[in-house]
C-alpha positions in Angstrom: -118.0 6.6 48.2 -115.3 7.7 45.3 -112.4 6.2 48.1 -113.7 3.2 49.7 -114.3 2.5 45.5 -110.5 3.1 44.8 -109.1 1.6 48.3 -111.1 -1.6 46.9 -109.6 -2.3 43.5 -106.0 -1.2 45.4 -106.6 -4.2 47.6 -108.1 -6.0 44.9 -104.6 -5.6 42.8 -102.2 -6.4 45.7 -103.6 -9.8 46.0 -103.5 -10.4 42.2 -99.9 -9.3 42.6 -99.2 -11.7 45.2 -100.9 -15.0 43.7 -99.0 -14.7 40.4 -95.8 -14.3 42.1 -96.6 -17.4 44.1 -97.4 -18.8 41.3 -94.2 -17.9 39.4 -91.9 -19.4 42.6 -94.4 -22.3 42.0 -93.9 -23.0 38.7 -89.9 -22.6 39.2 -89.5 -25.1 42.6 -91.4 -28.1 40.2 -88.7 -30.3 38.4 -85.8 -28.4 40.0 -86.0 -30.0 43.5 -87.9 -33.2 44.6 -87.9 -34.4 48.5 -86.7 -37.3 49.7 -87.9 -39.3 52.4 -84.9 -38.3 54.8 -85.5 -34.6 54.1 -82.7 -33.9 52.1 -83.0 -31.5 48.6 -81.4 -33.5 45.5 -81.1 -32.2 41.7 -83.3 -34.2 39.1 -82.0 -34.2 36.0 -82.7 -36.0 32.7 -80.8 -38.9 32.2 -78.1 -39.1 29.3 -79.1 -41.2 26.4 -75.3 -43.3 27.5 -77.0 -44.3 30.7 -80.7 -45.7 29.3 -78.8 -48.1 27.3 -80.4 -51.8 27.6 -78.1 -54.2 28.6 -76.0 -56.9 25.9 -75.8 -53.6 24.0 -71.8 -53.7 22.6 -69.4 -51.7 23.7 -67.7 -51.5 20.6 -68.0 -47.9 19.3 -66.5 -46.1 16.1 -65.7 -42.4 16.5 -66.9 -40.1 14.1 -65.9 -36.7 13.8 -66.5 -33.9 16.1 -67.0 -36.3 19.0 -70.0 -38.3 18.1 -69.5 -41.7 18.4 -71.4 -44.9 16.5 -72.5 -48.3 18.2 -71.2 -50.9 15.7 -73.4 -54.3 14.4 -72.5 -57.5 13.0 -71.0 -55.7 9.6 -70.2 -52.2 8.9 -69.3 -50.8 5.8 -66.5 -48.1 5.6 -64.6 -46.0 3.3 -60.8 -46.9 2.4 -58.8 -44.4 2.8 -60.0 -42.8 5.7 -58.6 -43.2 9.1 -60.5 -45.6 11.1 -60.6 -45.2 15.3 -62.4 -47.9 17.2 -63.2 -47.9 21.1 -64.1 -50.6 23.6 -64.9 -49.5 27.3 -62.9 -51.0 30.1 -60.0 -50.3 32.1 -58.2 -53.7 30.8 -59.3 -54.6 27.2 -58.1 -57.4 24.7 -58.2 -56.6 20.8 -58.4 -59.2 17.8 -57.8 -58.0 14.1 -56.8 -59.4 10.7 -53.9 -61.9 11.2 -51.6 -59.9 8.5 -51.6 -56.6 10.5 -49.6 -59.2 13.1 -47.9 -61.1 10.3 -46.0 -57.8 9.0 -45.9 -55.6 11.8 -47.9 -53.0 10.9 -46.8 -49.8 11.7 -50.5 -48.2 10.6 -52.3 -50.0 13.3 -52.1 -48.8 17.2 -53.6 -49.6 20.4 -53.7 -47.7 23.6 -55.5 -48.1 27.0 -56.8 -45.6 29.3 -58.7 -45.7 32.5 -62.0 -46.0 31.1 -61.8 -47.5 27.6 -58.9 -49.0 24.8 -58.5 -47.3 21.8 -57.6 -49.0 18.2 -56.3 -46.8 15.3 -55.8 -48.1 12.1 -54.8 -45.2 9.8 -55.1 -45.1 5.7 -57.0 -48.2 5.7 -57.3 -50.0 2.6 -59.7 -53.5 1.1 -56.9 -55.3 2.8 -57.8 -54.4 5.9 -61.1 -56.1 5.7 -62.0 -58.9 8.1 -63.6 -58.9 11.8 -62.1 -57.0 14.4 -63.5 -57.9 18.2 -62.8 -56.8 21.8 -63.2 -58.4 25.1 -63.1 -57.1 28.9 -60.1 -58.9 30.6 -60.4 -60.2 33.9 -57.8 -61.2 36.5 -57.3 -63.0 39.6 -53.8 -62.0 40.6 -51.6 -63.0 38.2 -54.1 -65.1 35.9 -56.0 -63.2 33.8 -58.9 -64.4 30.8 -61.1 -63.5 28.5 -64.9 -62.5 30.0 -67.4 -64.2 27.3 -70.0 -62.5 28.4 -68.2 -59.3 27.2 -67.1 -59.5 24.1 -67.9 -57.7 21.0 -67.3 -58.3 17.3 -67.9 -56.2 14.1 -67.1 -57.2 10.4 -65.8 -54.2 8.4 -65.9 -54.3 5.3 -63.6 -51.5 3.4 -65.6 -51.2 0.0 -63.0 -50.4 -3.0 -64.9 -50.8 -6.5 -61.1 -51.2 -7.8 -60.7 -54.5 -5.4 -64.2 -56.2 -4.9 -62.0 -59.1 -3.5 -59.9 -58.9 -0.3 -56.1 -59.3 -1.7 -54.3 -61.9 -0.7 -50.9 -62.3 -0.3 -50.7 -65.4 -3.0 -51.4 -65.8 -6.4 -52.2 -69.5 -6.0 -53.8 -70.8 -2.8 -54.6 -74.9 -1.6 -58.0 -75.4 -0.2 -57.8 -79.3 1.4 -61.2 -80.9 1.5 -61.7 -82.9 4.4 -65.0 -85.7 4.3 -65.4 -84.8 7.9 -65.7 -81.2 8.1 -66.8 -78.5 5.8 -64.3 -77.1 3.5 -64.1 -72.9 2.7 -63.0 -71.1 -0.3 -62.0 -68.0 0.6 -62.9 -65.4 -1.9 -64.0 -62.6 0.5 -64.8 -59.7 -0.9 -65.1 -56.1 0.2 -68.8 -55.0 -0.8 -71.4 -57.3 0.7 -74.1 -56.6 -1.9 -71.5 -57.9 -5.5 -73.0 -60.9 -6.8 -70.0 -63.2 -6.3 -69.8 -67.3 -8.4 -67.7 -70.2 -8.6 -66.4 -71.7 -11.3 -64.3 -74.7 -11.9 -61.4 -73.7 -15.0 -61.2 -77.4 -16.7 -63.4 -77.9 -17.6 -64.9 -75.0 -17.8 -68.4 -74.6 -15.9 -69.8 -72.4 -12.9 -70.6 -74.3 -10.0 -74.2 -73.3 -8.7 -74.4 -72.2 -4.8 -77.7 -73.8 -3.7 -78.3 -73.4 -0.2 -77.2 -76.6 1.5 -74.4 -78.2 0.0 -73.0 -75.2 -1.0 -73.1 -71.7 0.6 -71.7 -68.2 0.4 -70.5 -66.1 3.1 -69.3 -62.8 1.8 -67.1 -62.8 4.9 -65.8 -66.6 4.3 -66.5 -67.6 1.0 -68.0 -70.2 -0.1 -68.6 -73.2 2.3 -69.1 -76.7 1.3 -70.7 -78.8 3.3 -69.3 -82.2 2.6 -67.0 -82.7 0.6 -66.0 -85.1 -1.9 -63.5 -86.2 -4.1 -65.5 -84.6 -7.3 -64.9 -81.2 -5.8 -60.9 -81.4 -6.7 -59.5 -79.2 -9.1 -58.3 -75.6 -9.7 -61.3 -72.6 -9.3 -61.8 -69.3 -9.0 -64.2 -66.7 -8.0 -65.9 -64.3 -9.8 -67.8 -60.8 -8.3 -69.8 -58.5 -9.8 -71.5 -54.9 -8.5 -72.2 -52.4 -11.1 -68.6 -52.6 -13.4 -66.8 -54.7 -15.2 -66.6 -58.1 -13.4 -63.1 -59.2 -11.4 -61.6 -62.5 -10.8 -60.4 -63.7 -7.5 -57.0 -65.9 -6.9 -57.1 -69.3 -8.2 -57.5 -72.5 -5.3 -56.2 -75.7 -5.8 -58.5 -77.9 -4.3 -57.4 -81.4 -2.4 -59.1 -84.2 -1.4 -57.6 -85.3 2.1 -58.5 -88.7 3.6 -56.3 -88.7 6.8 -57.1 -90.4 10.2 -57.6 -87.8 13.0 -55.0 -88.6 15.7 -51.6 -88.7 17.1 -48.6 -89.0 14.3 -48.0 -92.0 12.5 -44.1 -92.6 12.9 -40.9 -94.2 11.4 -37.4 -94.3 11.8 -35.0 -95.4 9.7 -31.1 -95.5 9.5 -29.0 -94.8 6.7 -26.5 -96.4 5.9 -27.6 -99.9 8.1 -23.7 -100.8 9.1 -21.5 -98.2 10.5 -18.7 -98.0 12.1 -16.3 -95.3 14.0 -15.3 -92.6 11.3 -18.1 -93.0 8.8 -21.2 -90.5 8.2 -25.0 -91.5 9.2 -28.6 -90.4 8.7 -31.1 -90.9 10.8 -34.2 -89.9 9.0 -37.9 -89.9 11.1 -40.9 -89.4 8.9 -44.5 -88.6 9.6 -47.9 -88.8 7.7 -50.5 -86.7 8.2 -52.7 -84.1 7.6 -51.7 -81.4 5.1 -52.3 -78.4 6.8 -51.4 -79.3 10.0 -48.5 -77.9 12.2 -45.5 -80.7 12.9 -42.8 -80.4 15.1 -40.2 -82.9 15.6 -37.4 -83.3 18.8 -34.0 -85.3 19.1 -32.7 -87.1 21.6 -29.5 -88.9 20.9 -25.8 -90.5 22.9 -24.0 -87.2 22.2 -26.6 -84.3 22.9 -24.7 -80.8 23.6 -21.4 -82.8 23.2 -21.1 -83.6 19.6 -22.3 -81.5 16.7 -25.3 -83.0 14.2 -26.9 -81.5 11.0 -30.4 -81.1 11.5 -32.8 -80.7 8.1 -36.7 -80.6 8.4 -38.8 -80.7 5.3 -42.6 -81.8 3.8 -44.0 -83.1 0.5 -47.4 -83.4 -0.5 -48.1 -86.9 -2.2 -50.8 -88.7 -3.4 -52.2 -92.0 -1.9 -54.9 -94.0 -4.0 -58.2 -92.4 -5.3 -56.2 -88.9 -5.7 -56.5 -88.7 -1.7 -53.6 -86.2 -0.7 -51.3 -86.7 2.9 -48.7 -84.9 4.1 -45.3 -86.4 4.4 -42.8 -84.6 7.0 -39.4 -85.9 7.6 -36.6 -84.5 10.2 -33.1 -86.1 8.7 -30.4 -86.5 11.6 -26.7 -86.1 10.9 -23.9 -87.4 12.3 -20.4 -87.1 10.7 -17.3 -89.0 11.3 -18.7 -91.3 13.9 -17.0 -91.6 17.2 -17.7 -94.1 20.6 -20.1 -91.3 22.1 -22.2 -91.3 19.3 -23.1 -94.9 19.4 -26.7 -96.1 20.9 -30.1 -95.0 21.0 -31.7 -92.4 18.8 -34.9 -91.1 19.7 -37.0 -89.1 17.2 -40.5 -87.2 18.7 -42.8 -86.0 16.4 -46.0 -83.7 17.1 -49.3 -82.6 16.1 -52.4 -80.9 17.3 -53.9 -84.1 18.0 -50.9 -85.9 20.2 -47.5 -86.8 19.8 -45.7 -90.0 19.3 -41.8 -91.2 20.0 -40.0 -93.7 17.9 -36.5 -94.9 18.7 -33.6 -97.1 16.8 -30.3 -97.6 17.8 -27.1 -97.4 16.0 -24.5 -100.2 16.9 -20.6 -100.2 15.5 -20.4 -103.0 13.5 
């Protein structure tokens, strides 16, 4: 009786024995190995948080320290001082940054593309540096190659210094034109989005409210106003505030500019009227226009790449009824010691963004 007891709970634990170790094989097969339809064995594994990502998410990272990298928004706020490294995925990237890092060759700032991503480095950076920087896949078709809208990324970073609230500027003095058809900006930017900035007009001397509609502020524009008039000339300045002693931004000349949108109005004129074979001429074309508007002017005249001629290209700003403000751009022509070749016609042709226009005149011996 004793053994057909023992050989029972012997059996008994051999098939406890072999159930948990099925159940341990189990327990290790689940989540390790799924089946496909076709058969075949494939890892699962959990996916990265990289590849969850929802799409119109930017690509436009900033890399921290020890690898870790951070999506930028709209804004971002950084510290001066410290390098800053920027990344943008794509095998062909195009970057856009402050104008000035352009304007004098900065040696701080440096770009360099790999096969996955570009990479922007802009070392010791300081409340200069402040202002939107963007970056956009690049896509070509053999040998023409744009900007894809869909995929492009922008970031404002502001580089908060309590010692600058403004972004410098390279001028002491700036002009602001106002224009009746188009908003006008000043542009007191400043580095800390949260300072309390206000305008103020110096004579005389009051602070012109911001209220909304007419007049805005954009901390990474300036103020904006909305339509404006010939009341709004003058000289101002900004003025910000955080937590210290309040700082004053450059002064803006303000000008009221009432200027027809279109190609150049053009005139030639010759100085003196009567000339003949060894005396001097000028030939002097003149544009009006808008103030802040690029000009370029071209010559055609008898002895072109035979003769030499003085060329001198200048602009004025003047005032024109009502305190409305134009510019005036002239190209002056010279031609000394007049020979046969440099008799007939002179033509002058002078360009804007908006068209160009060619006047001519022509010089006779008397």
């Amino acid at each position: 009786m004793k053994l057909w007891v023992v050989l029972g709970m012997a059996l008994l634990w051999v098939e406890l024995q072999n159930g948990s170790c099925q159940q341990i094989k189990r327990r290790k097969d689940v989540g390790e190995n799924r089946i496909r339809p076709g058969g075949k064995r494939v890892k699962v594994r959990n996916p990265k948080l990289k590849e969850v990502a929802g799409k119109g998410q930017t690509l436009l990272t900033q890399v921290l320290d020890k690898g870790r990298f951070l999506r930028l928004g709209q804004s971002t706020s950084l510290t001066p001082g410290r390098n800053m490294e920027l990344r943008c995925k794509g095998n062909s990237i195009g970057w856009s940054y402050p104008p000035y890092l352009d304007t004098f060759n900065d040696s701080r700032l440096s770009i360099m593309q790999s096969d996955k991503y570009s990479q922007l480095i802009l070392t010791t950076p300081s409340a200069a540096d402040t202002g939107a920087y963007s970056c956009w896949v690049i896509i070509c078709d053999g040998t023409e190659c744009e900007m894809d809208h869909d995929r492009s990324y922008v970031s404002y970073i502001y580089f908060t210094d309590k010692d600058n609230l403004f972004v410098p500027s390279a001028f002491h003095f700036e002009i602001v034109y106002l224009h009746p058809d188009r908003p006008a900006v000043v542009p007191c930017r400043v580095t800390d989005p949260q300072a309390k900035v206000s305008l103020h007009r110096e004579v005389p001397p009051e602070q012109i409210t911001a209220n909304g509609t007419q007049m805005t502020y954009d901390p990474s524009k300036g103020f904006v106003l909305q339509n404006p008039s010939p009341e709004q000339q003058g000289v101002f300045y900004c003025k910000a505030v955080t937590k210290g002693t309040p700082q004053i931004s450059t002064k803006y000349q303000l000008l009221y500019v009432e200027v027809p949108s279109g190609a150049p109005l053009v005139s030639l004129e010759v100085s003196p009227e009567s000339v003949t074979g060894g005396d001097n001429v000028n030939v002097t074309c003149t544009m009006l226009g808008e103030p802040e508007g690029d000009v370029s002017f071209t010559w055609s005249y008898p002895g072109q790449d035979h003769r030499p001629v003085h060329i001198h290209t200048s602009w004025r700003l003047v005032h024109r009824g009502m305190s409305h403000t134009t510019r005036v751009s002239q190209s002056v022509l010279t031609v000394e010691d007049l020979e046969t070749i440099d008799f007939g016609n002179y033509i002058c042709k002078a360009k804007n963004q908006h068209g160009e226009t060619s006047v001519m005149t022509n010089i006779l011996s008397k």
